[in-house]
PAZAPA-4460 file (N, C-alpha, C; in steps of 0.05 Angstrom, whole numbers, plus 32768, in hexadecimal, padded with zeros to 4 digits):
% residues 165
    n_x    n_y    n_z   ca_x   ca_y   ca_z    c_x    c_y    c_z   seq   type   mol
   7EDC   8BE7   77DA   7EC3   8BF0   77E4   7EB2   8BD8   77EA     1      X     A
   7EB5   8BCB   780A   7EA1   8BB4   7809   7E94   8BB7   7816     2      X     A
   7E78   8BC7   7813   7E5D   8BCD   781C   7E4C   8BA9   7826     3      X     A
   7E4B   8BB7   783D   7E30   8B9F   7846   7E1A   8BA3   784E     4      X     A
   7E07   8B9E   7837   7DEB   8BA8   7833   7DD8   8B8D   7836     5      X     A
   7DC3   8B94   7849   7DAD   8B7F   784D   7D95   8B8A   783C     6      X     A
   7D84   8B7F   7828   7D69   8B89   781A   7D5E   8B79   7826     7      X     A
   7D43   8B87   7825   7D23   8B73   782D   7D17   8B89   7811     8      X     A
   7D1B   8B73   7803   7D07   8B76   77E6   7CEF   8B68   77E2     9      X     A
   7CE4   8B74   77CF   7CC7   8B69   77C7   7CD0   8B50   77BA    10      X     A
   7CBE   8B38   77B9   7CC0   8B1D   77AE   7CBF   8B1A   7794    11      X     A
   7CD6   8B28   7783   7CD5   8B27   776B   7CF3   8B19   7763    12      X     A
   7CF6   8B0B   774E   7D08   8AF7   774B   7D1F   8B13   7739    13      X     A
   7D0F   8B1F   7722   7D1E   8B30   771E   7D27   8B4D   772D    14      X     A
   7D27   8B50   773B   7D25   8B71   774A   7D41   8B60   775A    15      X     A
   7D45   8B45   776C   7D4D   8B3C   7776   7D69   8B3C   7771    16      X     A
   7D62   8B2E   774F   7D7A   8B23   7744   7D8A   8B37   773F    17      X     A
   7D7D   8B47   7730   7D8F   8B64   7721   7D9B   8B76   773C    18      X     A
   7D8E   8B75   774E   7D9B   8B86   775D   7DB5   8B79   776B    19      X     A
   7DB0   8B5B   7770   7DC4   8B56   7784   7DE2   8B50   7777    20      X     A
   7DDD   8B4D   774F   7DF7   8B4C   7742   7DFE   8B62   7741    21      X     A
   7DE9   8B77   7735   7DFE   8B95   7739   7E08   8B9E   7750    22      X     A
   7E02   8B9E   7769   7E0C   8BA6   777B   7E25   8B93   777F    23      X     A
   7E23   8B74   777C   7E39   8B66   777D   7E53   8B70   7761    24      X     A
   7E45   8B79   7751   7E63   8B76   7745   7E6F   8B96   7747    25      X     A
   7E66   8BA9   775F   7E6E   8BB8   7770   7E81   8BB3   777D    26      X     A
   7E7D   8BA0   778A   7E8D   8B96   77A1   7E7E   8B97   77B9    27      X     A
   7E6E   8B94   77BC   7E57   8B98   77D6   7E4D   8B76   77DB    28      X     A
   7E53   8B78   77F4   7E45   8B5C   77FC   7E27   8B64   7805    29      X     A
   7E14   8B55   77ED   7DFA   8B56   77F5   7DEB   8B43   77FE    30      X     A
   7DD0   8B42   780C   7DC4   8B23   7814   7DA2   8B3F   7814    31      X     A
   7D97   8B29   7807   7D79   8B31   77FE   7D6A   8B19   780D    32      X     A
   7D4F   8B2A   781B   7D3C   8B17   7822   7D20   8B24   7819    33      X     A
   7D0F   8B14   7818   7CF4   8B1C   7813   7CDA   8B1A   7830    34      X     A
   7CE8   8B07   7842   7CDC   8AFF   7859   7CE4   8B15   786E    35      X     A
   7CD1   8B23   7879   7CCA   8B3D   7892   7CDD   8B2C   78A4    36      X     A
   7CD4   8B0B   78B1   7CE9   8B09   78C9   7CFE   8AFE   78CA    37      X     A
   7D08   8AEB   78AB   7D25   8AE9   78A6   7D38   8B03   78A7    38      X     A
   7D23   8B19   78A1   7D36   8B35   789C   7D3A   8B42   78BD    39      X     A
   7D22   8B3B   78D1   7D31   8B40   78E7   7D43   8B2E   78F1    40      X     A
   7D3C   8B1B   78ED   7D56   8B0B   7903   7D7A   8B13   78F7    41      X     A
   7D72   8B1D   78D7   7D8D   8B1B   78C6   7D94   8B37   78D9    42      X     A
   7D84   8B4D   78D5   7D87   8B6A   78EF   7D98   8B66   7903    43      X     A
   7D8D   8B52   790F   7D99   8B41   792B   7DAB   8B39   792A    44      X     A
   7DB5   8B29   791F   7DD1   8B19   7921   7DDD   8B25   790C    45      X     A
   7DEA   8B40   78FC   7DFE   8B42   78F1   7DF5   8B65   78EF    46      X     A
   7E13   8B75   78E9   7E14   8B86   78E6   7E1A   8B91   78C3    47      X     A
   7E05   8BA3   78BC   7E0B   8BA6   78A5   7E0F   8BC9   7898    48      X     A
   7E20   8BDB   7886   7E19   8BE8   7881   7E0A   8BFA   787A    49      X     A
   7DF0   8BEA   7869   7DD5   8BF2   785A   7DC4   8BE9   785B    50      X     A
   7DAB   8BF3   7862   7D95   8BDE   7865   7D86   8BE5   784A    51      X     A
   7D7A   8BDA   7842   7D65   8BDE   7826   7D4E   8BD7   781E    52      X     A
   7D3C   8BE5   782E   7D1C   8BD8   7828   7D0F   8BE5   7814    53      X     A
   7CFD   8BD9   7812   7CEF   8BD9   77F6   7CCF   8BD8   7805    54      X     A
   7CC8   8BF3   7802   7CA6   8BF6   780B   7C93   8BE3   7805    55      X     A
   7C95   8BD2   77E9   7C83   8BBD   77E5   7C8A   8B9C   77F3    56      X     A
   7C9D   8BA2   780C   7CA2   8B85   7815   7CA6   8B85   7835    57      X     A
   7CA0   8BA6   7834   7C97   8BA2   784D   7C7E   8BA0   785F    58      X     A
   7C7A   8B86   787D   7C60   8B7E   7884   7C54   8B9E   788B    59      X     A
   7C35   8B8E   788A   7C1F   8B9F   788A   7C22   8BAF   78AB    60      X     A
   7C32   8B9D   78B9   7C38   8BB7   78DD   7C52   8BC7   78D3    61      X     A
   7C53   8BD4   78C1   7C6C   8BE0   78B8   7C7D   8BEA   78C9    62      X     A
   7C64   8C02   78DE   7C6A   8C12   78FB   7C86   8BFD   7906    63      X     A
   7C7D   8BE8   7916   7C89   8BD2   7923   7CA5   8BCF   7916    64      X     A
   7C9B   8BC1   7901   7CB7   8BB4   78EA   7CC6   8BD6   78F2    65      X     A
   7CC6   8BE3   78E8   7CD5   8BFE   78EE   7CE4   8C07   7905    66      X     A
   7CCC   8C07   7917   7CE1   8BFF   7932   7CEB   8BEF   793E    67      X     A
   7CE7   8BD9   7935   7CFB   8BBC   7944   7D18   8BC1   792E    68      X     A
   7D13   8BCF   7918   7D34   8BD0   78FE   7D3B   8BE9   7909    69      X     A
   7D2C   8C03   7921   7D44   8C13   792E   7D50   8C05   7941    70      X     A
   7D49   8BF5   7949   7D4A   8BEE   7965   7D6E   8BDD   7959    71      X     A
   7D64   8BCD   794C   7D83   8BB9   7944   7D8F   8BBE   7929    72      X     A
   7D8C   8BDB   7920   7D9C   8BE4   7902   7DB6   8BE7   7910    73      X     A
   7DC4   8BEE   7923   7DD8   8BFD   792A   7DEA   8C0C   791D    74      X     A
   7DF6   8C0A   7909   7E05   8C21   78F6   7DF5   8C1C   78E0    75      X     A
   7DE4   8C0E   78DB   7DEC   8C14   78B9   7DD6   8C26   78B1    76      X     A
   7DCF   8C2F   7891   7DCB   8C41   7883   7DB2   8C3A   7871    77      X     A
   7D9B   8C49   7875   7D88   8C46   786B   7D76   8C45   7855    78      X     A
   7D7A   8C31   783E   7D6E   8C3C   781B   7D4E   8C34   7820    79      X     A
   7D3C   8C4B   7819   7D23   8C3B   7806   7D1E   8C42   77F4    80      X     A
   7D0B   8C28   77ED   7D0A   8C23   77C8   7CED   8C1F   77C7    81      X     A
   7CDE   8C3C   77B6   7CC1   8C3E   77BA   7CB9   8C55   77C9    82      X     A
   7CA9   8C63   77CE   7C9C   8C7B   77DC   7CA0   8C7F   77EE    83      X     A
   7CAC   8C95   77FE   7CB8   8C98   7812   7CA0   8C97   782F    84      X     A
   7C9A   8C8A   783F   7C81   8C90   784E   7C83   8CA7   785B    85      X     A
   7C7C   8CB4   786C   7C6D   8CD5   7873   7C7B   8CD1   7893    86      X     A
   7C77   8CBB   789E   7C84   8CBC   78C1   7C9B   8CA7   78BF    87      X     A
   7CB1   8CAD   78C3   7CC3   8C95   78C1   7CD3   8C9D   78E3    88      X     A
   7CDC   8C8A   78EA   7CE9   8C8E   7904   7D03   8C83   78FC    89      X     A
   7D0A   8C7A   78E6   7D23   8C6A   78DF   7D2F   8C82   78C9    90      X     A
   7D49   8C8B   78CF   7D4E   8CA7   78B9   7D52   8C94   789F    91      X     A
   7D46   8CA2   7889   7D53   8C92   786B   7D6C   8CA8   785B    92      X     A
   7D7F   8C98   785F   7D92   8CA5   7848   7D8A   8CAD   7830    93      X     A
   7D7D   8C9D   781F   7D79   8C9F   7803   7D5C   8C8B   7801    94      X     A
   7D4D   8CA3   77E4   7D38   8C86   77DE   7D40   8C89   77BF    95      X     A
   7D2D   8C75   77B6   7D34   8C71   779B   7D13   8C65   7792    96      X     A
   7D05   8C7A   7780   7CED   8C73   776F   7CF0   8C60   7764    97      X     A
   7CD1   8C51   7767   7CCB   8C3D   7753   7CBE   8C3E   773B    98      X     A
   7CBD   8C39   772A   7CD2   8C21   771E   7CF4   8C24   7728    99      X     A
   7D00   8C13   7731   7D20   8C13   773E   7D2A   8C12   771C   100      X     A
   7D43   8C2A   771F   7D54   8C28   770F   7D6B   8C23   7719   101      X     A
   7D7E   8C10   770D   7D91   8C03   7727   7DA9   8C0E   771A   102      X     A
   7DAC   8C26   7705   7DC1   8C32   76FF   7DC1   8C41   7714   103      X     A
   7DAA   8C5A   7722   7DA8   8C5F   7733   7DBB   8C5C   7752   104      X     A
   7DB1   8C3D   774C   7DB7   8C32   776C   7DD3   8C2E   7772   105      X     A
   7DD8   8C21   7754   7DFB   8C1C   7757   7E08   8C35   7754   106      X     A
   7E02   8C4F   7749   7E0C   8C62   7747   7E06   8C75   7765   107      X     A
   7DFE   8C6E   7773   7DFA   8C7B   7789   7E0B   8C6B   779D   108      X     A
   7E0E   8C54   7798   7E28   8C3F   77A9   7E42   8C43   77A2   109      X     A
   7E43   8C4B   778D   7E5B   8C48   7783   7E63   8C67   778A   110      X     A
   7E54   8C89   778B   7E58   8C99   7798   7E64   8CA0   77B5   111      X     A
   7E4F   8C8B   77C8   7E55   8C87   77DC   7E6B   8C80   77F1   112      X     A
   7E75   8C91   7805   7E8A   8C94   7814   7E85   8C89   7828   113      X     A
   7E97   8C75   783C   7E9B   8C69   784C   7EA0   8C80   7866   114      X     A
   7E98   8C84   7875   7E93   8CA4   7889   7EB0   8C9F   7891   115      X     A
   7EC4   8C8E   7893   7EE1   8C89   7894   7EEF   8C98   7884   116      X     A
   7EEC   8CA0   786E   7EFD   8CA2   7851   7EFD   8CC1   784A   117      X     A
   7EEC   8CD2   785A   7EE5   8CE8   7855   7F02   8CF5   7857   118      X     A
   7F0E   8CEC   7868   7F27   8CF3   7871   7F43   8CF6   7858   119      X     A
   7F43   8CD1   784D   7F55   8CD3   7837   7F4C   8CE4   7819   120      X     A
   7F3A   8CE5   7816   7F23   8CF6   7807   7F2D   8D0C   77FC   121      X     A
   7F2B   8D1E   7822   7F30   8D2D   7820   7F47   8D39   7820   122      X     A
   7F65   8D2B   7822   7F82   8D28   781B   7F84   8D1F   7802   123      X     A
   7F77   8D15   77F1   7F79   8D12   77CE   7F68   8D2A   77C4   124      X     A
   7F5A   8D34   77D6   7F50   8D54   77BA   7F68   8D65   77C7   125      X     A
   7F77   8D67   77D9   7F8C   8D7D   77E1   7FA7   8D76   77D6   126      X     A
   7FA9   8D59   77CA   7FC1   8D5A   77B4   7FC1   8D59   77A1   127      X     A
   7FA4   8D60   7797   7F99   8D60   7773   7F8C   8D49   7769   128      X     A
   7F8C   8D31   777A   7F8E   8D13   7769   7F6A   8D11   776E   129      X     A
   7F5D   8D20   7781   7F3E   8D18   7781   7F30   8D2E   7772   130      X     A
   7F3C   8D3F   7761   7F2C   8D5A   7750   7F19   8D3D   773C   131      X     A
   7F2D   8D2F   7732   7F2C   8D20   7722   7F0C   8D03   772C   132      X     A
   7F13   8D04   7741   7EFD   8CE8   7747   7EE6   8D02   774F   133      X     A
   7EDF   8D13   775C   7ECE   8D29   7760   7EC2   8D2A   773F   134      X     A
   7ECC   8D2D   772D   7EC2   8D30   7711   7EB3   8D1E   7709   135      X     A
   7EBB   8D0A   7718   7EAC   8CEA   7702   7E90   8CE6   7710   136      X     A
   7E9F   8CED   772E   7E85   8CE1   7746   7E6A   8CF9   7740   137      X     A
   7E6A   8D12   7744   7E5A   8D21   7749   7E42   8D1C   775B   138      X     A
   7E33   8D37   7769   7E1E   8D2B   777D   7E0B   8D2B   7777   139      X     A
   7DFD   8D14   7788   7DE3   8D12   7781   7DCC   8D28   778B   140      X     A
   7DBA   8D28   7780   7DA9   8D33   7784   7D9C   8D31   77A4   141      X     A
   7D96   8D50   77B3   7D8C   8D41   77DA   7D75   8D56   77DB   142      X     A
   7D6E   8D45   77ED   7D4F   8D59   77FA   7D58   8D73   7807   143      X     A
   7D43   8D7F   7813   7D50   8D92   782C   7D60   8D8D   783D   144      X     A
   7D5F   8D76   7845   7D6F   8D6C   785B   7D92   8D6F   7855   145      X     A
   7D91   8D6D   7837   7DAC   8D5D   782D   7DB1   8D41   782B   146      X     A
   7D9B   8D2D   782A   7D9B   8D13   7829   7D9D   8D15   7810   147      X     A
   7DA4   8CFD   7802   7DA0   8CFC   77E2   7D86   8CF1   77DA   148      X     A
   7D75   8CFE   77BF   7D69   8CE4   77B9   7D6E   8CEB   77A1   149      X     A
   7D5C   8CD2   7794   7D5D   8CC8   777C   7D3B   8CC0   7776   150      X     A
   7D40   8CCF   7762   7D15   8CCB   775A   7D10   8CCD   773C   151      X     A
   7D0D   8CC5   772B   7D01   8CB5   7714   7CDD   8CB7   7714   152      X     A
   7CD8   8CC0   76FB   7CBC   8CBA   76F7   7CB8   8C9F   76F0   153      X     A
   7C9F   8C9C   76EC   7C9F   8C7C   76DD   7CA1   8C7A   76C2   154      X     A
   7CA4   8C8A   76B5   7CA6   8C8A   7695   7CC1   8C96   768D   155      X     A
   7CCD   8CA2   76A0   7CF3   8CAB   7693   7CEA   8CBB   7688   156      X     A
   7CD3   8CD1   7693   7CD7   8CE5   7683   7CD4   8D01   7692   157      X     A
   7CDF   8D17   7694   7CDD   8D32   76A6   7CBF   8D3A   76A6   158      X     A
   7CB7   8D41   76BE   7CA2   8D50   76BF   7CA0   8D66   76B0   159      X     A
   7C8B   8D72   76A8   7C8A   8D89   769C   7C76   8D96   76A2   160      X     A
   7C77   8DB0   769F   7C6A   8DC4   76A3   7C53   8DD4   769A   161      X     A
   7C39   8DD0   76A1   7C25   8DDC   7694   7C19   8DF5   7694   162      X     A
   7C22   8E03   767A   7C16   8E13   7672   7BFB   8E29   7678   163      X     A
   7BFD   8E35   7689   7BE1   8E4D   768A   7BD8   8E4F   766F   164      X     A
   7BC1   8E52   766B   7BAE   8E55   7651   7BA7   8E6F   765B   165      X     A
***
């Protein structure tokens, strides 16, 4: 599974670090930037699986940044990390609440099917051998759409329900 994922993260040394070893010892080739136009030109010159922005690192013309990353995403697949905004013109696969939990993230990578593979997939649940990986993987949680997400309060703890008096 060698995922190639581009982040534009917030300028944090830890958010950085932790994410780019867990995903590395996935097997995913990652490259993290914090800079709006190192992350376009990286858009530009290479093709990548996943893109992965992070709401707090992106510039203040968001609009723009958004449409210059449809314009040169060509295949790849859309994560955000942080509040989903209300008009997006770029589809997002998956977001993921902040505080980032990166069991989460890697458990949603490590879920994840190569749109190739659906095929052998689906020839290992018809000779018994995928009942078994179907058990371990299970799905994630999706919107209406059927996108997945993944959402976390900030305290790890379930909402609850208040009571009529």
């Amino acid at each position: 599974m060698q995922h190639k994922i581009l982040g534009l993260i917030e300028d944090n040394i830890a958010t950085k670090l932790l994410l780019a070893t867990r995903l590395q010892a996935l097997g995913c080739q990652i490259t993290i930037l914090s800079s709006p136009a190192a992350f376009k030109k990286q858009v530009e010159l290479d093709d990548f699986d996943w893109i992965l922005l992070d709401e707090a690192a992106l510039p203040p013309v968001r609009q723009r940044f958004l449409d210059h990353l449809q314009r040169h995403r060509r295949a790849a697949r859309l994560v955000w990390c942080g509040k989903t905004p209300r008009r997006m013109s770029v589809p997002i696969e998956v977001t993921f609440a902040k505080p980032l939990r990166y069991s989460e993230i890697t458990g949603f990578f490590t879920r994840w099917m190569p749109p190739g593979r659906e095929l052998v997939e689906q020839g290992a649940r018809q000779s018994g051998e995928g009942a078994a990986r179907e058990a371990k993987a299970g799905a994630p949680p999706s919107d209406a759409r059927g996108m997945p997400v993944i959402c976390s309060d900030k305290r790890g703890k379930k909402p609850c329900v208040r009571r009529r008096s």
